[in-house]
N, C-alpha and C positions, 0 to 999 in steps of 0.2 A: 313907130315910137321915136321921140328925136332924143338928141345927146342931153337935152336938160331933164328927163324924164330918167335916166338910163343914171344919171348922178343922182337923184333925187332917189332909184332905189338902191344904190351901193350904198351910198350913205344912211338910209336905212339898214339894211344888212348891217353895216361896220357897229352903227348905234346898238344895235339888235347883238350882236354878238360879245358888245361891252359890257353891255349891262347883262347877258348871261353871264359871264366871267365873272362879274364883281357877287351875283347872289350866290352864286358854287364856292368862290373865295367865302364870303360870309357863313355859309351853312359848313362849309367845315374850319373854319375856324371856331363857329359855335359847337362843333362835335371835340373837337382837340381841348377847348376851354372845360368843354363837359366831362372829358375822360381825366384830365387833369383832376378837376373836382374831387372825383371818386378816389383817384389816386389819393390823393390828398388825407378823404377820409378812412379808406383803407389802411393804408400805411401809419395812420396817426391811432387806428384802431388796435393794430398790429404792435405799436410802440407801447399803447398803452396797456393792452395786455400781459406784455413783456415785463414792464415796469412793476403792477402786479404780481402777478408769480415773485419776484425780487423779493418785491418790499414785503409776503408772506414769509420771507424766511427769516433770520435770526439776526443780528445785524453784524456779530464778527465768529470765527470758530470756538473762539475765548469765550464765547456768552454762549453757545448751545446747550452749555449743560447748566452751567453757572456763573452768578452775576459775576462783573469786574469795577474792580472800583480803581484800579489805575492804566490809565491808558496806555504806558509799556506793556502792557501784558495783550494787548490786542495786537494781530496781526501786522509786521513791518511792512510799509508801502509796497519795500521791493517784492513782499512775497503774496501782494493780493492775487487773487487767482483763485484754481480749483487746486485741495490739496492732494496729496499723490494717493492714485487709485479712485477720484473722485471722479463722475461724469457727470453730463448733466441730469440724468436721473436722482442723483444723490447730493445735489449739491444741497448745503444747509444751511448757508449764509450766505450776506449780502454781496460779498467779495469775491465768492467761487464762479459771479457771472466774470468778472474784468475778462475780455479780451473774449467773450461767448459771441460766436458768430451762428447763425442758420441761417436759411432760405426758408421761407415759410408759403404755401404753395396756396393760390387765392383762387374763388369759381370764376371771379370777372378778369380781375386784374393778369394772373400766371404769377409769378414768382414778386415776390418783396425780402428783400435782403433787410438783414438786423444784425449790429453790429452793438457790443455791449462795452461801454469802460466804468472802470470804479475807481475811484480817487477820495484818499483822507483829503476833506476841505479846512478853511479856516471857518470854526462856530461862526464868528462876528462877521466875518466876508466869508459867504458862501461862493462865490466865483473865484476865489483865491485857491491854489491847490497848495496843500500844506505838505511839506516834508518828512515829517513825523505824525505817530500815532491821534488821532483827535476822536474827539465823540461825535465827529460827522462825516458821510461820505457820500459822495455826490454820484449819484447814477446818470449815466449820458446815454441813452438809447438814441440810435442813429438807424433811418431806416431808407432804403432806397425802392425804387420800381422807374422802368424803361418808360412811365408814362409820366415823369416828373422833369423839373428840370434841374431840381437840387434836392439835397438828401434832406431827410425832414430829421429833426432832432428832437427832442423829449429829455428831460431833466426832472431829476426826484433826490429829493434828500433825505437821508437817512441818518437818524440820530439815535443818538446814545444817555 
């Protein structure tokens, strides 16, 4: 065999070796975009459930038993939360999630984190968070998973 034969199959091989490398790159980049996917719709699954449960409960501690017709009488920003002795088994309004974290444990996924916040909004600008008491409050459900690259977020309004 002479030396032009002997380049003709290395550069074979090299060719041969390239183009395995780029279909391995491509099928798992097609695997990584696909588990993404899932994440995606788990976590958003996950968010929305969350949101759910919320939005069944009452929408201030002031209205579980009985209506309110002025908005001082509903919960002070600084005290939304769960009230004392409350868990999450018992919570009975909208506000008792603010600051409610779990893990929530998936068949595919493993683990997806949820992360809860409540805030009075402004009625007329809902993206405005308001200082005082309003007839709106804005639920922020935030969710994570190790197969994402950012937290995925969920928003629900709750009115009065």
């Amino acid at each position: 065999m002479d030396n032009s034969h002997i380049f003709l199959v290395l550069g074979a091989i090299v060719l041969l070796a390239i183009l395995v490398l780029n279909v391995n790159r491509t099928i798992l980049s097609s695997a990584d975009n696909a588990l993404q996917a899932e994440a995606i719709t788990t976590t958003t699954s996950v968010a929305q459930r969350t949101i759910d449960l919320i939005s069944s409960k009452a929408f201030d501690n002031a209205t579980v038993n009985a209506p309110v017709t002025n908005t001082s009488d509903l919960t002070a920003p600084g005290l939304l939360g769960p009230d004392s002795g409350e868990n999450v088994n018992s919570y009975n309004d909208v506000d008792d999630y603010n600051n409610y974290s779990a893990v929530i444990s998936t068949p595919r996924l493993g683990n997806v984190g949820v992360r809860v916040n409540v805030r009075y909004v402004n009625p007329s600008q809902p993206d405005q968070i308001a200082s005082t008491q309003t007839r709106m409050k804005r639920i922020k459900v935030l969710t994570t998973s190790v197969y994402m690259p950012d937290t995925l977020r969920l928003y629900y309004y709750s009115s009065y």
